[in-house]
N, C-alpha and C positions, 0 to 999 in steps of 0.2 A: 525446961527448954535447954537444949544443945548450945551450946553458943562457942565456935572459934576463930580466932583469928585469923585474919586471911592472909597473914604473912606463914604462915603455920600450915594451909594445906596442903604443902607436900608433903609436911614431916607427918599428916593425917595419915595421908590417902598410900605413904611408903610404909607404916607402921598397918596399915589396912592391909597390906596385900605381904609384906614381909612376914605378916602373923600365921598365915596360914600357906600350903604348896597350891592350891588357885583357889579361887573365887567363886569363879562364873562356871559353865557347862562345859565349852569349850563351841558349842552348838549357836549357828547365828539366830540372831532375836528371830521368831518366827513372825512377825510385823513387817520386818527388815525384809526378809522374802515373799512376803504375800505386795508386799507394793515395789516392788524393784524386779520381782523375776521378767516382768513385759520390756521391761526399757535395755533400750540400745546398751551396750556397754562404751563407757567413755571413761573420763578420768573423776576420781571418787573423793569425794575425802570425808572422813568417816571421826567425829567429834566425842570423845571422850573413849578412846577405841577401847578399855583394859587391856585384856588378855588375847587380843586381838580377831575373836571369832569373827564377826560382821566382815574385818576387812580382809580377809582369809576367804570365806566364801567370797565376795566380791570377787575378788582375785580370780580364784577358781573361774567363775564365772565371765573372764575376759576386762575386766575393769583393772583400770591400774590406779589402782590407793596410795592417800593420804590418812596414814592413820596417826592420831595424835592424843594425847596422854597428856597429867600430870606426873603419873609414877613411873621413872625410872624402872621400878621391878616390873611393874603391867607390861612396860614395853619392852623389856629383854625378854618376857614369857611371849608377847608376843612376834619378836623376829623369831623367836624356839617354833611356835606350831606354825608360824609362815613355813616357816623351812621345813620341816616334817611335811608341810604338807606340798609343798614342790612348787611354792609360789613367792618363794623369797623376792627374786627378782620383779616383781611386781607389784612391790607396796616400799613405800620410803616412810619410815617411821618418826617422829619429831615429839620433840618435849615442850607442852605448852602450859601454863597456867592461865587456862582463859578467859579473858575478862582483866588481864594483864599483856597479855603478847598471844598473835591470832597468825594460822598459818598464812602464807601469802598465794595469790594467786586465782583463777575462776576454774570450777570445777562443773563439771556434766552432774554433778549427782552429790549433794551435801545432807549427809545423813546425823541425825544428831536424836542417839536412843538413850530415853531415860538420862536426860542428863540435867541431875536432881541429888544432892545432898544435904549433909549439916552443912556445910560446911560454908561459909556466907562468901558469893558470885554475882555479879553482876548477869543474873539469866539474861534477860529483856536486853542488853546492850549485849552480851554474846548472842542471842540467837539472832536480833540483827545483823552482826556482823557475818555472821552465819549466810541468813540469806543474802547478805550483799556479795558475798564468795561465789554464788549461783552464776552460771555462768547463761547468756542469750538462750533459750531455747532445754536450758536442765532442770533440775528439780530439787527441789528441799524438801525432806523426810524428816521429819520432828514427831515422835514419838515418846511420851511423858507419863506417868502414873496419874490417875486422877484421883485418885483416894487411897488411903490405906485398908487393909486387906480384909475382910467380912470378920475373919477373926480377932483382929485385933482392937483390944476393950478400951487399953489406952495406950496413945499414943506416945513411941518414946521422947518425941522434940514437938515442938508446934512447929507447921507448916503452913503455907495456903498453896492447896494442889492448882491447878492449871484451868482453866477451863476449854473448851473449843472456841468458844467466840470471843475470851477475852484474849487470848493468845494471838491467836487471829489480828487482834485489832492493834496490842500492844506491838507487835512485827512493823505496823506503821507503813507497811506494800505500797506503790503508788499504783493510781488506779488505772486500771485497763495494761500496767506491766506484767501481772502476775493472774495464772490460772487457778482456781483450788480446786482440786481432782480426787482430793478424800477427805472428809471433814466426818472424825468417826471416833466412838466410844467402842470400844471391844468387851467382852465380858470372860477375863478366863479362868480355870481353876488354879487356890492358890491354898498351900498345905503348909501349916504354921511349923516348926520347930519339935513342935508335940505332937506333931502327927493331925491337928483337928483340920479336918478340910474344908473350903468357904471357896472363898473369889477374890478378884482383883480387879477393877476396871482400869483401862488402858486408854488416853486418849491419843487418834494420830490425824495428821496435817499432812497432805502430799502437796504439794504446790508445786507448779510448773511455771520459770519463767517465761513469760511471752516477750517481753521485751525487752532494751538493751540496758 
């Protein structure tokens, strides 16, 4: 098992992305678009943003972003493909470690994909605070791995993945505040390192709040 300290995840997660020139696709999670492309656009804020794809398309899409980061480097790659892609002026970028200091203010649209490491977070008190960020009448988009991947025999760290209904319950929603409008297991393909091809399940939570 992985085990580090949590004064440490920057120097992780800056050593994570300073190792390589990016990470991720550059392409927004396709989750993040299959439950977001209907809704109004309003103001965003988009939780564990890296390299800043999600809040990029957002952008594009008329929404103005809160994208927020641990990593320093994630979020200077991310102002680079804002700007490339002609939406700088519509996302404010912030460095957060969270579960320590949480951005401020209510947003139309609190989106929080895969946000899931070694690296030891208070999830359950972030994704709370998460949805208390939801602003009368917006939405929380939590989207999370539910297992690791068909190919893989053993696992690098021990986890306990997510489920839908403990997740759910752990959020602690007051009743009759909040809608749930996607309560769902995705199945998609997922291609090891070596090439062997299998799956991934994906679990995601769309929640609309109803009330104030």
């Amino acid at each position: 098992m992985t085990h580090i300290h949590p004064t440490r995840a920057a120097e992780f997660w800056e050593a994570r992305y300073q190792g390589v020139d990016r990470i991720w696709s550059g392409r927004p999670n396709p989750l993040l678009v299959r439950e977001v492309s209907g809704l109004e656009p309003g103001s965003a804020l988009d939780l564990g943003c890296g390299e800043g794809a999600d809040a990029v398309w957002l952008a594009s899409r008329g929404w103005r972003v809160t994208g927020v980061d641990i990593s320093h480097t994630a979020l200077e790659r991310a102002a680079v493909h804002a700007a490339e892609a002609g939406v700088g002026d519509r996302i404010g970028w912030e460095r957060h470690e969270l579960g320590v200091t949480f951005p401020e203010g209510a947003f139309d649209l609190v989106s929080a994909q895969f946000l899931q490491s070694p690296v030891p977070m208070d999830q359950e008190g972030v994704l709370r605070r998460a949805a208390a960020a939801v602003a009368p009448g917006g939405t929380f988009l939590l989207v999370m791995h539910a297992g690791w991947p068909s190919w893989q025999d053993e696992p690098p760290f021990d986890v306990e993945f997510p489920t839908l209904a403990g997740t759910l319950a752990a959020l602690a929603l007051p009743d009759g505040g909040w809608s749930v409008e996607t309560l769902d297991t995705v199945r998609k393909p997922s291609v090891s390192p070596e090439g062997i091809e299998g799956f991934r399940d994906d679990n995601v939570w769309r929640i609309r709040r109803t009330g104030r």
